[in-house]
C-alpha positions as CSV (number, residue, x, y, z in Angstrom):
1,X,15.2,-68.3,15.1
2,X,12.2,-66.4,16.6
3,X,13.3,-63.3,18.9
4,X,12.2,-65.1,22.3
5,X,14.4,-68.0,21.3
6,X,17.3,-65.2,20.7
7,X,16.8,-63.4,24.1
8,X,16.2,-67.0,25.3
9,X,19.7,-67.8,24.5
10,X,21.4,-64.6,25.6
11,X,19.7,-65.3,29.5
12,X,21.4,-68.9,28.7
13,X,25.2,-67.3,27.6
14,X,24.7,-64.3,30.1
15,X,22.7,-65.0,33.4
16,X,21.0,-61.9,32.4
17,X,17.5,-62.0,32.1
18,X,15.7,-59.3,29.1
19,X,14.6,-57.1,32.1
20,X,18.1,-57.2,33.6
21,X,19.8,-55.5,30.0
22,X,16.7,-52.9,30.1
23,X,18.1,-52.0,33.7
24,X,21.6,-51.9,32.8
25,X,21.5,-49.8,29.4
26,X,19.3,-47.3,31.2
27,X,21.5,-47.4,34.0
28,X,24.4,-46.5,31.3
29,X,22.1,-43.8,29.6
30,X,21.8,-45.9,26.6
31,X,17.9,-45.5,26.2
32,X,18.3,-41.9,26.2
33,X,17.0,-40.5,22.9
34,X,19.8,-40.6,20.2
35,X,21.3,-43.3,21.3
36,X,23.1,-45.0,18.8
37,X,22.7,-48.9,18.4
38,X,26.6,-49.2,17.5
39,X,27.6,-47.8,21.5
40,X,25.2,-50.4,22.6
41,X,26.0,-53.8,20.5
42,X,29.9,-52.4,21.6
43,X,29.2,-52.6,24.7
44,X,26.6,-55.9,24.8
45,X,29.7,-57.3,23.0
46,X,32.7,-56.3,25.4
47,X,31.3,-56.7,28.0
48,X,28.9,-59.8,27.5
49,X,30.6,-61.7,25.3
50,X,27.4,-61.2,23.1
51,X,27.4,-62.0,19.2
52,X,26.3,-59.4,16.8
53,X,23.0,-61.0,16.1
54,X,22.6,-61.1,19.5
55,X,23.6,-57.5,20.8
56,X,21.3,-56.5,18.1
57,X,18.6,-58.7,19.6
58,X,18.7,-56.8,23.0
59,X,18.8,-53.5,21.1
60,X,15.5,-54.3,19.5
61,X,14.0,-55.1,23.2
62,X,15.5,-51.6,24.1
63,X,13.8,-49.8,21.4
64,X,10.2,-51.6,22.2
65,X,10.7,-50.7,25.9
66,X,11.7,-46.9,25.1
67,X,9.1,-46.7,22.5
68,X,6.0,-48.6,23.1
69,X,3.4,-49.6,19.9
């Protein structure tokens, strides 16, 4: 599965789109430097319903949008 289809599917599951769970995490102060990527797949997951692969799929996009190539 390529990473568009995975954040394809989380819009699907959640209603969120990618942009929406870049607002949200920064919101919470989970782009903030040191951030660990266990407080955000917990959270992705409590609140969101999100699988593992998932939550880890939105913490990739979190990373690329915090720190750019």
């Amino acid at each position: 599965m390529t990473f568009q289809a995975y954040l394809d599917n989380i819009q699907k599951q959640t209603g969120l789109a990618p942009d929406d769970f870049v607002r949200l995490a920064t919101e919470k102060g989970f782009t903030a430097s040191g951030t660990k990527a266990t407080q955000i797949t917990d959270w992705l997951k409590a609140d969101y319903g999100l699988g593992h692969g998932h939550a880890m799929a939105i913490v990739k996009l979190l990373k690329d949008q915090v720190e750019p190539k």
